[in-house]
Each structure stands twice: as structure tokens, then as C-alpha cells.
KEFI-689172 format. One record per residue (C-alpha): residue in three letters; residue number from 1; x, y, z. Coordinates in Angstrom, 1 decimal, padded with zeros to 4 digits. Example, Ala and Ser with C-alpha at 12.3 -4.5 7.8 and 13.67 -1.06 7.14 Angstrom:
# residues 2
{pt ALA; 1; {012.3; -004.5; 007.8}}
{pt SER; 2; {013.7; -001.1; 007.1}}
END
This chain:
# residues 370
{pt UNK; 1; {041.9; 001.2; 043.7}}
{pt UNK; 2; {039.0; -000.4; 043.0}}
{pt UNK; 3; {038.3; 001.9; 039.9}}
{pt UNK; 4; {041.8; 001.1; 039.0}}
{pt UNK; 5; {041.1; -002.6; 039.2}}
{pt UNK; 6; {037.5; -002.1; 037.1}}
{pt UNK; 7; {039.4; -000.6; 034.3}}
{pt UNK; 8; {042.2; -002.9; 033.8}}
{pt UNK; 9; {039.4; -005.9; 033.9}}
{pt UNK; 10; {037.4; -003.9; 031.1}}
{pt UNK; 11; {040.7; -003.3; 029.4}}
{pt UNK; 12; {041.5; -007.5; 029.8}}
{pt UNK; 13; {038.1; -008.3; 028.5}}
{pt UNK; 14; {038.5; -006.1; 025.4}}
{pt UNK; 15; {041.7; -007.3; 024.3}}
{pt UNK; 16; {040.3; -010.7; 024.6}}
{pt UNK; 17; {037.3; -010.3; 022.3}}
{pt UNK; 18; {039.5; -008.6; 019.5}}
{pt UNK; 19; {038.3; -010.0; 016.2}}
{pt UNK; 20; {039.0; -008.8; 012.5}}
{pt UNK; 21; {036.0; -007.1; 011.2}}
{pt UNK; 22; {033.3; -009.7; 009.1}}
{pt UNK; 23; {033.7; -007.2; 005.6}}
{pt UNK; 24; {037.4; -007.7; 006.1}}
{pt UNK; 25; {038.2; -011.3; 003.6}}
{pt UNK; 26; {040.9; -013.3; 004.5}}
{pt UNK; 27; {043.8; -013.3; 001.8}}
{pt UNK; 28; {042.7; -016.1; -001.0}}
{pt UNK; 29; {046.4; -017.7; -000.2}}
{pt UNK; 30; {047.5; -018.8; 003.3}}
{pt UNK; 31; {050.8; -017.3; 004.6}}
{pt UNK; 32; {051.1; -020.2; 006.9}}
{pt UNK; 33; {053.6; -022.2; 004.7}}
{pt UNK; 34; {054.9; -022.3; 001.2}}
{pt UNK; 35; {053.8; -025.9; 001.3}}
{pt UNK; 36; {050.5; -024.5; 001.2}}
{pt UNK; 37; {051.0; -023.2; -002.6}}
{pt UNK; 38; {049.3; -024.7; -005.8}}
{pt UNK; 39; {051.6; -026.3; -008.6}}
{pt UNK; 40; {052.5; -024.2; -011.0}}
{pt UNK; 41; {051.0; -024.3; -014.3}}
{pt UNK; 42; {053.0; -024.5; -016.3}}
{pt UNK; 43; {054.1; -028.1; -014.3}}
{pt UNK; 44; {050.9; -029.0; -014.4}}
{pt UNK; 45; {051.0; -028.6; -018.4}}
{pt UNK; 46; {054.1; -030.6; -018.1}}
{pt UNK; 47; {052.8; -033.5; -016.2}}
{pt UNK; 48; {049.7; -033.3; -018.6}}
{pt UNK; 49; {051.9; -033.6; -021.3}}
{pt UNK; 50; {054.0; -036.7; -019.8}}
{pt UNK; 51; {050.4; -038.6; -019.0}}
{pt UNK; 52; {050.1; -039.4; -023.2}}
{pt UNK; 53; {051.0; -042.8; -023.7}}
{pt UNK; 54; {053.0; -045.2; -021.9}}
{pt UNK; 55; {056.7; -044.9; -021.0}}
{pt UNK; 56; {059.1; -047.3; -019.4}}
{pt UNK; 57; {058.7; -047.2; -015.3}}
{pt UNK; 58; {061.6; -046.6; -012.9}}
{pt UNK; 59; {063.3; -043.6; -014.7}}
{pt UNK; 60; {064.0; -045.8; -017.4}}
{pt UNK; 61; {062.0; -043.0; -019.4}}
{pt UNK; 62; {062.8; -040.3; -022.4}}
{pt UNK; 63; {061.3; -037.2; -019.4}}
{pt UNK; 64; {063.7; -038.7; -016.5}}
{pt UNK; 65; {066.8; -039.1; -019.1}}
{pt UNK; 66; {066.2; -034.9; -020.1}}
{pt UNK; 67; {066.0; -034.0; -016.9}}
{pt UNK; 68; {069.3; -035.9; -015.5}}
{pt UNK; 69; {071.1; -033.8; -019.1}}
{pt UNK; 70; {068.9; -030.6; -017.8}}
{pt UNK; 71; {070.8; -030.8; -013.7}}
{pt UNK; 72; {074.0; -031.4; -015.2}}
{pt UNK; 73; {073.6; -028.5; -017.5}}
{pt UNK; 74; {072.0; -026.5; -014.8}}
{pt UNK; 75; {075.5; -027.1; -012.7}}
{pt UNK; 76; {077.8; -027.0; -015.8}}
{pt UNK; 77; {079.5; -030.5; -014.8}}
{pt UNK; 78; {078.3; -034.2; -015.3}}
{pt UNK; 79; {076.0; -035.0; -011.9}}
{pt UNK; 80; {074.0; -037.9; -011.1}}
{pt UNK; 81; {070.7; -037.0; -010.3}}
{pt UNK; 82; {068.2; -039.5; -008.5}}
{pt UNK; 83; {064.7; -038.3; -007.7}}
{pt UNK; 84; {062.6; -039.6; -005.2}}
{pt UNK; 85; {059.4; -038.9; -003.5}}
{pt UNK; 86; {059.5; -036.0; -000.7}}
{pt UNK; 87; {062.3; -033.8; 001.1}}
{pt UNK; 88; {062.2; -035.9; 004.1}}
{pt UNK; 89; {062.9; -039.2; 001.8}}
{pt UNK; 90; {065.7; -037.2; -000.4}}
{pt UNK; 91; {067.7; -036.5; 002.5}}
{pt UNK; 92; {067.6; -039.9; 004.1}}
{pt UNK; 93; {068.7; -041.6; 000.8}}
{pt UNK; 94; {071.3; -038.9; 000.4}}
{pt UNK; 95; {072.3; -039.0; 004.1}}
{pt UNK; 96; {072.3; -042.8; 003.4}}
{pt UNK; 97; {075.2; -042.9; 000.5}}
{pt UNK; 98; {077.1; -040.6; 002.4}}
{pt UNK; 99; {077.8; -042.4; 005.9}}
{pt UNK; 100; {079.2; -046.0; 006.8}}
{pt UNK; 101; {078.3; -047.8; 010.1}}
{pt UNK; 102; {079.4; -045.9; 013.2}}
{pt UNK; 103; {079.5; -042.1; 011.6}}
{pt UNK; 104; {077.3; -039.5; 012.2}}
{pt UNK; 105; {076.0; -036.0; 010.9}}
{pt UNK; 106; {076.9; -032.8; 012.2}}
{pt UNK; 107; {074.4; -030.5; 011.9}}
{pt UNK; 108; {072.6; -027.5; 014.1}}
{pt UNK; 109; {069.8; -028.0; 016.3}}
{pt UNK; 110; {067.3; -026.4; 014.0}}
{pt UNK; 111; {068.0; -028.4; 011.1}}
{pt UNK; 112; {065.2; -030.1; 009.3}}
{pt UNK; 113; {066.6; -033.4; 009.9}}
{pt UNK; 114; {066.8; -032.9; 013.5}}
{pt UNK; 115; {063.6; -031.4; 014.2}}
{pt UNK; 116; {060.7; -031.8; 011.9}}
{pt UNK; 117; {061.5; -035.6; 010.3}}
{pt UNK; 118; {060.2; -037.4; 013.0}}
{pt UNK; 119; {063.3; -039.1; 014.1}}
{pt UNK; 120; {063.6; -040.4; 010.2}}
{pt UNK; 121; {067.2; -039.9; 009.8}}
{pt UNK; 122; {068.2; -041.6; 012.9}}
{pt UNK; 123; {065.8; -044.5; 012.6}}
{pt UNK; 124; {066.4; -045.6; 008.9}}
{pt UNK; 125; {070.2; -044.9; 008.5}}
{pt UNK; 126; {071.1; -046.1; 012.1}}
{pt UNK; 127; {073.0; -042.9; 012.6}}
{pt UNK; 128; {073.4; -040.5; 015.4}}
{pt UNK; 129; {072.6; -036.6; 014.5}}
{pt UNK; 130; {075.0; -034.0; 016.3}}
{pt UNK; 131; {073.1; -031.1; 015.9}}
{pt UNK; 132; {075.1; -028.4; 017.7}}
{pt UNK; 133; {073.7; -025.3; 018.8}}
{pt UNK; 134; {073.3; -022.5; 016.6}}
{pt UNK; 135; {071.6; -018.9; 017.4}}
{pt UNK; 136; {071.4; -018.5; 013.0}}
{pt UNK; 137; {070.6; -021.9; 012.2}}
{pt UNK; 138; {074.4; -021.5; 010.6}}
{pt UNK; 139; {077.5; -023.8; 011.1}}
{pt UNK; 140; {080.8; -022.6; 010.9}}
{pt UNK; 141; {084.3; -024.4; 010.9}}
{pt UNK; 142; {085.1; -023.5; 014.3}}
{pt UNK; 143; {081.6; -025.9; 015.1}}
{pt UNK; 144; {083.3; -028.8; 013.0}}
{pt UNK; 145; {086.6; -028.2; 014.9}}
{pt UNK; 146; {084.9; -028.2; 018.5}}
{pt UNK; 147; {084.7; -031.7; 017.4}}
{pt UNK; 148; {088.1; -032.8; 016.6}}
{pt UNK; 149; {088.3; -034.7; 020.2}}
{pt UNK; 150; {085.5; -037.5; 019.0}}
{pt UNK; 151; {087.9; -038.7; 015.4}}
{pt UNK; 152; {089.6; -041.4; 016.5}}
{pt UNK; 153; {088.2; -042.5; 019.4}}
{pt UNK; 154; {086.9; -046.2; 019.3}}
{pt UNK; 155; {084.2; -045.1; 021.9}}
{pt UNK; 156; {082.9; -042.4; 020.0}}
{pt UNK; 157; {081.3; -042.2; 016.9}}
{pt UNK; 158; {083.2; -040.5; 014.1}}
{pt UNK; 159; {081.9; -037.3; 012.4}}
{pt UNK; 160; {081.3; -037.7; 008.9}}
{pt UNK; 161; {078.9; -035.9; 006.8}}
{pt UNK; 162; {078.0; -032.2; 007.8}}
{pt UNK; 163; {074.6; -031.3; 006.3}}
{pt UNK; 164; {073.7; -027.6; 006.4}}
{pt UNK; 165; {070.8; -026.2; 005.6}}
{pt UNK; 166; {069.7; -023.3; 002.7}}
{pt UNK; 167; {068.2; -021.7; 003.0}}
{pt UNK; 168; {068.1; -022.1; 006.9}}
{pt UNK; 169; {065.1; -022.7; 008.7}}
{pt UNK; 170; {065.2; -019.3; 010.4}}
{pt UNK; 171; {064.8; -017.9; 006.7}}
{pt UNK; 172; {069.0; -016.8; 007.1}}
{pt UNK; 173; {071.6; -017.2; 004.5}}
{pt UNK; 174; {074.4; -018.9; 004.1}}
{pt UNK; 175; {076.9; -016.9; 001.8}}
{pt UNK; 176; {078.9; -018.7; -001.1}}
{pt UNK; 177; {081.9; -017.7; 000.8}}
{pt UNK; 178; {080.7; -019.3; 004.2}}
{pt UNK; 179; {079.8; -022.6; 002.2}}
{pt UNK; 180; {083.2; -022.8; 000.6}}
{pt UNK; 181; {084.7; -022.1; 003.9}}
{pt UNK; 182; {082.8; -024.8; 005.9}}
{pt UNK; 183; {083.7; -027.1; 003.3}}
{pt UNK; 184; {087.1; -026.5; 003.3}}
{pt UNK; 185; {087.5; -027.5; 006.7}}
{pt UNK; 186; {085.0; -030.5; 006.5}}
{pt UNK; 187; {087.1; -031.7; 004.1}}
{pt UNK; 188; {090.1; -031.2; 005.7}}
{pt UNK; 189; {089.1; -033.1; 008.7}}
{pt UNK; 190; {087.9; -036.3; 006.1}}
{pt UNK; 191; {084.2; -035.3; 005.8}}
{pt UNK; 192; {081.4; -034.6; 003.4}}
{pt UNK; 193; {079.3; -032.1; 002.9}}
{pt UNK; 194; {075.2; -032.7; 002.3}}
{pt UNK; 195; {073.3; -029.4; 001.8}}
{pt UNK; 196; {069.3; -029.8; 002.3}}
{pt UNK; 197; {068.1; -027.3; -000.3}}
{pt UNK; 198; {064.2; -027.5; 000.5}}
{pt UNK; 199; {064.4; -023.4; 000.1}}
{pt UNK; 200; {067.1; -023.6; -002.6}}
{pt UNK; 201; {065.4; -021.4; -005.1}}
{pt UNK; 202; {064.6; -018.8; -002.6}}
{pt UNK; 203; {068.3; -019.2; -001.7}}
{pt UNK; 204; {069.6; -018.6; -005.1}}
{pt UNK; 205; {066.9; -015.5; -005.5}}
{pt UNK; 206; {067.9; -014.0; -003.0}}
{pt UNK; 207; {071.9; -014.5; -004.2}}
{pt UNK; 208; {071.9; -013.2; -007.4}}
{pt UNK; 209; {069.0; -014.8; -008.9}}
{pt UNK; 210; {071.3; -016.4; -011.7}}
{pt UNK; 211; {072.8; -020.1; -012.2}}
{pt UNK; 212; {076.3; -018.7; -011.3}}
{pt UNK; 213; {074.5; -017.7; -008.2}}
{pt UNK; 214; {073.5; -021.1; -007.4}}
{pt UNK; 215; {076.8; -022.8; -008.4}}
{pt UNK; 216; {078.7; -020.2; -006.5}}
{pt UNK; 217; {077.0; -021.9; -003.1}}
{pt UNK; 218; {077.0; -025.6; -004.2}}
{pt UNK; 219; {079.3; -027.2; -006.4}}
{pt UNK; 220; {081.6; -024.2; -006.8}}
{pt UNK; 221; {081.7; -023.7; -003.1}}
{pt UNK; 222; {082.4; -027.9; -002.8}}
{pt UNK; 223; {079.3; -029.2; -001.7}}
{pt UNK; 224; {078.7; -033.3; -002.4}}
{pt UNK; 225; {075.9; -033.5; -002.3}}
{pt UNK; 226; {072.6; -031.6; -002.7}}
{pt UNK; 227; {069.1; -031.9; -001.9}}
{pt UNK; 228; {067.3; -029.7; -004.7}}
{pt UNK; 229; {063.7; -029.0; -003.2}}
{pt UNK; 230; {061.0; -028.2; -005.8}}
{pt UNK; 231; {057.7; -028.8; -004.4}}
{pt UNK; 232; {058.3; -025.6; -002.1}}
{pt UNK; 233; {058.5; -023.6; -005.1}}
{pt UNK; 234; {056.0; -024.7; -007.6}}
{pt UNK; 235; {056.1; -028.4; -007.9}}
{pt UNK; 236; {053.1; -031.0; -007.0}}
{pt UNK; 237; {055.8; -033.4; -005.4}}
{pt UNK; 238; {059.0; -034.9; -005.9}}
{pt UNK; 239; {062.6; -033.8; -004.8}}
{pt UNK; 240; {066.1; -034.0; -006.8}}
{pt UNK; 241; {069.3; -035.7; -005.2}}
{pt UNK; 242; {072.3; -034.6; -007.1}}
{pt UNK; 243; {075.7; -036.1; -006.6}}
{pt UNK; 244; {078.6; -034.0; -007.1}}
{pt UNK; 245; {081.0; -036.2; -006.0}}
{pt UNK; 246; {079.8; -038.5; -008.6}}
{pt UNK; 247; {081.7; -041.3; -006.3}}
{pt UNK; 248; {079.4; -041.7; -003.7}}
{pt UNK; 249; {076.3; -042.3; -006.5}}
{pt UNK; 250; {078.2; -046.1; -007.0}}
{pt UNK; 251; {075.4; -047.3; -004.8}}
{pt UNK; 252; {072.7; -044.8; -005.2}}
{pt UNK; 253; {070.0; -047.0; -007.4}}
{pt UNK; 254; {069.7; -049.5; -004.9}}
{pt UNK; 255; {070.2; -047.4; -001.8}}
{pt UNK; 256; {067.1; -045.2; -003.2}}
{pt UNK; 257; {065.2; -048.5; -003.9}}
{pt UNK; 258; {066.0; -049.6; -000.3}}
{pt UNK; 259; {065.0; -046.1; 001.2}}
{pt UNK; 260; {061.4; -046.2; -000.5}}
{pt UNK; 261; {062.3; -043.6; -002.9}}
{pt UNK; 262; {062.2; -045.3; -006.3}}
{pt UNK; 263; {059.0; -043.8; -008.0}}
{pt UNK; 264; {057.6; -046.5; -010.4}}
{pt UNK; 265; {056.4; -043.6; -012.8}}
{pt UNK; 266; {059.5; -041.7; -012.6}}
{pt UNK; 267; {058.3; -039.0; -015.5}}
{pt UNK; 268; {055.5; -037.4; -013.1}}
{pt UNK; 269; {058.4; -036.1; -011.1}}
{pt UNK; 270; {061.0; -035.5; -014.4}}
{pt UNK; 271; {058.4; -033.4; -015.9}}
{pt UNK; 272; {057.8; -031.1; -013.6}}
{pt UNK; 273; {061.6; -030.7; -012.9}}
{pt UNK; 274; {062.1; -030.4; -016.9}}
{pt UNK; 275; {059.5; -027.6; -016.1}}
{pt UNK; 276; {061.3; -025.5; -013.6}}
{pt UNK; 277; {064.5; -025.3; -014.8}}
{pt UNK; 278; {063.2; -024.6; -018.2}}
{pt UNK; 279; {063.9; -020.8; -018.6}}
{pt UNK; 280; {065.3; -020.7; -014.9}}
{pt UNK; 281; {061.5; -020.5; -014.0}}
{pt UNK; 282; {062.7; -021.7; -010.4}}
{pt UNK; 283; {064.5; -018.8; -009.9}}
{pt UNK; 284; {061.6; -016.6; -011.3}}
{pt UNK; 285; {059.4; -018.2; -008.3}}
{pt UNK; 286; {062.0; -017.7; -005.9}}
{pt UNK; 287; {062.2; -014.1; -006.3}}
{pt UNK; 288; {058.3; -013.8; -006.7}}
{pt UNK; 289; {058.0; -015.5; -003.2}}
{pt UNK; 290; {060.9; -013.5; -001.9}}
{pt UNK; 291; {059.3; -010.5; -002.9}}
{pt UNK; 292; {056.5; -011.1; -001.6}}
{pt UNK; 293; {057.9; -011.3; 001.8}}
{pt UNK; 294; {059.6; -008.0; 001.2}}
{pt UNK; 295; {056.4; -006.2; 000.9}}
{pt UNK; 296; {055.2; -007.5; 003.4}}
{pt UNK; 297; {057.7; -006.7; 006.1}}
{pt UNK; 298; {057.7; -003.1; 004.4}}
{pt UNK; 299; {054.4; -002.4; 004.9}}
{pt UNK; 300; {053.8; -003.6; 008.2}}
{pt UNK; 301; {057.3; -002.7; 009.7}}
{pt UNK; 302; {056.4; 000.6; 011.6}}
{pt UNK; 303; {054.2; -001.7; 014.1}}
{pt UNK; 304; {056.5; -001.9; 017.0}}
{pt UNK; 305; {054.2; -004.7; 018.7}}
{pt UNK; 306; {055.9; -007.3; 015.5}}
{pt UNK; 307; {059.6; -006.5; 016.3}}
{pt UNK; 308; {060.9; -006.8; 012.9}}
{pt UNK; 309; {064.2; -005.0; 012.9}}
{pt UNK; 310; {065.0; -006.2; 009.2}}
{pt UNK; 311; {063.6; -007.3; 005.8}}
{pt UNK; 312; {063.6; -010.7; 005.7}}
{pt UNK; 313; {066.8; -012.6; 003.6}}
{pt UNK; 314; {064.0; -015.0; 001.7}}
{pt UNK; 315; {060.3; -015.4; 002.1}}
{pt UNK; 316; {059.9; -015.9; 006.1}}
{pt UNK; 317; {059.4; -013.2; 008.6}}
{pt UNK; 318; {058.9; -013.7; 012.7}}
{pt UNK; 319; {056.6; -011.2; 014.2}}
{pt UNK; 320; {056.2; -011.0; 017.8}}
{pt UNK; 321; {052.3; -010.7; 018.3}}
{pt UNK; 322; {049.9; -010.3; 021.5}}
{pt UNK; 323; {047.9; -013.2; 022.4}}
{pt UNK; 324; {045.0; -011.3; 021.5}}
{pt UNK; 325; {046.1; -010.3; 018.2}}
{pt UNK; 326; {047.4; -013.9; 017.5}}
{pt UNK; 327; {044.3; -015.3; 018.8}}
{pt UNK; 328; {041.9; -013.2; 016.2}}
{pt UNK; 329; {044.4; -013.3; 013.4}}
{pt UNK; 330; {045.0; -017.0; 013.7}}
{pt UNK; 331; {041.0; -017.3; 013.8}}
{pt UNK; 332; {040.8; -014.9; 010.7}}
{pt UNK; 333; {043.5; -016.6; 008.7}}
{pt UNK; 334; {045.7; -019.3; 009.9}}
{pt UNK; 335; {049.5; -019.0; 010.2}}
{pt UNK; 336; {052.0; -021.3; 012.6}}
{pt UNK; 337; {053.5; -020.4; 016.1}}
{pt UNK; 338; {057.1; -020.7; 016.1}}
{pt UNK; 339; {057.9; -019.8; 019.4}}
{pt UNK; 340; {055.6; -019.9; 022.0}}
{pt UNK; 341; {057.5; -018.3; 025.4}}
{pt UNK; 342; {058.2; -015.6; 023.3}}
{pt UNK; 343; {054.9; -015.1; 021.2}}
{pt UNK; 344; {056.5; -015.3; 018.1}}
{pt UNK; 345; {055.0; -016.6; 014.7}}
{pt UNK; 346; {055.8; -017.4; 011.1}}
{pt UNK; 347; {054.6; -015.5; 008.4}}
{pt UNK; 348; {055.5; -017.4; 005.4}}
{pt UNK; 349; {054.8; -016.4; 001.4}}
{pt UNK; 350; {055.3; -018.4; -001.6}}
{pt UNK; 351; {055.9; -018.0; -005.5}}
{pt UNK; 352; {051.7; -017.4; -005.7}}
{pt UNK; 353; {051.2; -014.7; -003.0}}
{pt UNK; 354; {050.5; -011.6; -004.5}}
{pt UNK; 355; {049.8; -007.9; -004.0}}
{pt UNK; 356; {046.0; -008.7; -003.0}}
{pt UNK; 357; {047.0; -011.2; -000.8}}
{pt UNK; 358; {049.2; -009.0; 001.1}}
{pt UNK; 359; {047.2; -005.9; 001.3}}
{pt UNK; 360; {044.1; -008.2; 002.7}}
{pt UNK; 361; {046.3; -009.3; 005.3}}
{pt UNK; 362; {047.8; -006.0; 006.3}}
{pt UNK; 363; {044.3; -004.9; 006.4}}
{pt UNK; 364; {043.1; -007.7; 009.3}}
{pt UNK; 365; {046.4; -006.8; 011.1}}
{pt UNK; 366; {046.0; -003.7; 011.7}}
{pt UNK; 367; {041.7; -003.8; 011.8}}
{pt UNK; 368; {042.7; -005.6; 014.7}}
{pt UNK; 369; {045.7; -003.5; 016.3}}
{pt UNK; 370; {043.2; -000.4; 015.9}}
END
């Protein structure tokens, strides 16, 4: 017994020093977050470009005018675009010309907006979030009609905007035909649809990687309004707003003024969006950081310790680690927990991870699992 008890200590103890080998280099680009990428440079020649001279502040510029004409080309309809500062401040303005006093927003438990904005939403638009639970990070009708009960009701407040998420924090999908579907019955039952589209060039890489693709899931599939994230996928900073339902933009100046997000040198943001949709270069970054995911997942797939039973959708994978492993990983290169009672993690890749980067992290994984 004793014996017995010596070895499992020795064992403890050696799992508890593991460490990646010092000639091993950590990968030259984190796969903590996409948020961790550089701007692309061919942005960066854009805001370069935009920097000559003086233009007129507040989007009252030549850059901001070209972009507006480039999202409504983009969508093949007339849209009103708005851009503001950050994702977090795009989907409170949005939010905020979407919803009157007393309505809320239906949306899952591991939305964005219910998580990982600080209580933002709630504070600044005075609205309660009903974020419903969700095993996907998906909403379906049969969510908005476990609802019906509340509409109508003086003592409760009334449903109004659903915002879903895409792609979904849980790197899943939602399909053009589950979109249309969920806004079908949103609108049935007098509500609007707000999609946060932090991951929307992943999402439409991983779709079809066209602009049918992308209108097939937004304003084909009836979506009001969208939240078009850039600075995920090659942008320094700066998100897009677009109304589809061009009637709830009646207000949207003063309501983005009011919600902090009127940039006083507008064109740093237009050029970089003039930038990315420019030769559907978003989508080309989408698919790079998708694919980068991809090889990932296929060349570390046959460890059984990860737990990765399929590729991932977009450019997030979930391995379950040891605490070892994580411990000397983490140490090595650093990447988030995501859930901790079940040692699980997020890998994350963007449009600038590539084969290098991948192979030197494959190559601390399993110098460490050896």
C-alpha cells in the first residue's frame, strides 16, 4: 500500500511540473482571441490614405458618404448605416432605436449582451434582458412563443426586440433558414429582430463565403437590424449599424449622439470599412480565420484528453485539458478558460493565424502530453 501510495504521489508531482520544452517558441500570434489580431494592411493603407488633409467631422465626409453607398450595395437595397465606436456601443445604440419604455429583449443566456457588456444594455437603455436558456447559444420560435403569456399584461414587461447572435458565442451557426424562421414568428407576435454580427464575416465564410450568403441570413431572412462587426476581422476599431427597416433609423443621429457613439472624425472608421468590403476582402478573412481553426482541430483531433468530436462551424474550438496541461500551456502561450468545472478552454484563431502559428502550437501541446 504504501508503494502504491509513493507512486501515485511521484505520478501527482510529475504532472504538476509539466512544462513545454525552452527550444519549443510560442506561436508569433495568440490563439486567445481574434481581438488579439493586428489591422489589416491594407486598412491601415486606407486610414493612411483618409489622414491627408482635412475633411468635415461627424460623417459629414466624402469616406463616410462611400461607405453608406458601399453597405447598401453590399445588401442590394437602400440601408442606413451609422457607425460608432465599439461592438458593445453598436448594440446599445441599435438596441436603443428598437425598444420603447417598458419592452425588453429576448435573447439567450450566452448572448454578448447578457454576459460580457458589463450590464451596458440594461443600464443605458433602461431595459430588462430575457435571456432564455439555450444549450447552442441558438433561439428558436418555440423560445419566443414560451413567452406569449407576458404580451399584454400591464404587470409585465412586453417582449419586443429578439437579438440573436452570429455567429454565436459557442462558435455555432445559425442557418439562413433558422433566421428566417425566427423572424417569422417574431414578427408575427409584433417584434423586431436585432442580429449582433461581432463574427459576421466568419458567419458568412462559413455559409457560402459570397454576398448572397450574407443576405440569405440578414435582410433576406428579415432581420431589422444588424450589428456588422469589423474589428474582429481585420479592422483597428469601429462597428457598422445598418438599418433594414429603414423606419426605425427616424431617430438614429441623435440616439447615436446620445449613446456616445458619434465619432467626431467619422472617416478613420469609413475607411477601413471602404477597405473590407472592397473586393469582399471581409469574407476573404473570414475564411482565412476559419480555416485556420480547421487545421487546427485536424491536426490535434486524435488526442482524446481535448474531446473534440467535430470541426469547428467558424474559428473557435473548446478542448477539454488537464490542469497540468492547461497550467503549462497557459504559461507557454496564453489562451482563456471558458468553463472551469469542466476544464474546458477556448482556442480562438483569426484572419492572421497561419500555418506556422499552428504547427508551433501543436508542437507545445503535444511536447507537453508526451
Amino acid at each position: 500500500m504504501c508503494r502504491q501510495i509513493a507512486s501515485i504521489t511521484a505520478h501527482t508531482e510529475w504532472m504538476s511540473t509539466r512544462v513545454v520544452p525552452s527550444h519549443l517558441k510560442a506561436p508569433s500570434r495568440l490563439l486567445s482571441s481574434d481581438n488579439a489580431s493586428g489591422t489589416h494592411p491594407l486598412v491601415l493603407e486606407a486610414m493612411h490614405k483618409a489622414n491627408a488633409g482635412h475633411a468635415l467631422a461627424y460623417g459629414n465626409d466624402q469616406y463616410t458618404k462611400d461607405a453608406e453607398a458601399a453597405f447598401s450595395e453590399l445588401f442590394g437595397k437602400d440601408v442606413v448605416t451609422r457607425f460608432a465606436f465599439g461592438g458593445t456601443g453598436a448594440n446599445v445604440m441599435a438596441l436603443a432605436n428598437m425598444l420603447q419604455p417598458a419592452e425588453a429583449v429576448v435573447c439567450t443566456s450566452w448572448a454578448h449582451i447578457a454576459v460580457d457588456e458589463a450590464g451596458a444594455p440594461e443600464r443605458f437603455l433602461g431595459a430588462k434582458l430575457i435571456d432564455l436558456p439555450s444549450p447552442d447559444a441558438k433561439l428558436r420560435p418555440s423560445d419566443l412563443h414560451s413567452l406569449e403569456h407576458l404580451f399584454g399584461s400591464e404587470h409585465h414587461v412586453q417582449p419586443r426586440v429578439v437579438s440573436i447572435t452570429q455567429a454565436t458565442e459557442l462558435g455555432t451557426l445559425y442557418t439562413a433558414q433558422e433566421v428566417k424562421d425566427l423572424c417569422a414568428a417574431a414578427h408575427e407576435m409584433n417584434m423586431l429582430v436585432h442580429m449582433d454580427g461581432a463574427r459576421i464575416c466568419n458567419a458568412t465564410a462559413a455559409l457560402g463565403a459570397t454576398r448572397e450568403a450574407l443576405r440569405s441570413f440578414t435582410i433576406d431572412a428579415g432581420v431589422d437590424v444588424l450589428t456588422f462587426g469589423g474589428t474582429k476581422t481585420g479592422v483597428m476599431f469601429g462597428e457598422a449599424v445598418i438599418f433594414f427597416n429603414t423606419e426605425l433609423a427616424k431617430r438614429s443621429l441623435y440616439v447615436r449622439k446620445q449613446s456616445t457613439q458619434l465619432y467626431s472624425k467619422m472617416r478613420y472608421i469609413s475607411a477601413q470599412y471602404l477597405a473590407i468590403l472592397k473586393n469582399d476582402l471581409f469574407i476573404e478573412l473570414g475564411v482565412a480565420s476559419n480555416s485556420a481553426a480547421k487545421s487546427l482541430f485536424d491536426q490535434v483531433r486524435d488526442i482524446e484528453m481535448l474531446q473534440l468530436s467535430s470541426a469547428p462551424a467558424v474559428n473557435s474550438i473548446y478542448p477539454v485539458l488537464e490542469p497540468a496541461v492547461s497550467k503549462a500551456l497557459q504559461e507557454w502561450m496564453f489562451f482563456w478558460d471558458w468553463d472551469a468545472a469542466k476544464h474546458q478552454f477556448r482556442w480562438m484563431t483569426a484572419w492572421d493565424v497561419d500555418s506556422t502559428d499552428i504547427s508551433a502550437f501543436v508542437a507545445g501541446l503535444r511536447s507537453v502530453l508526451d
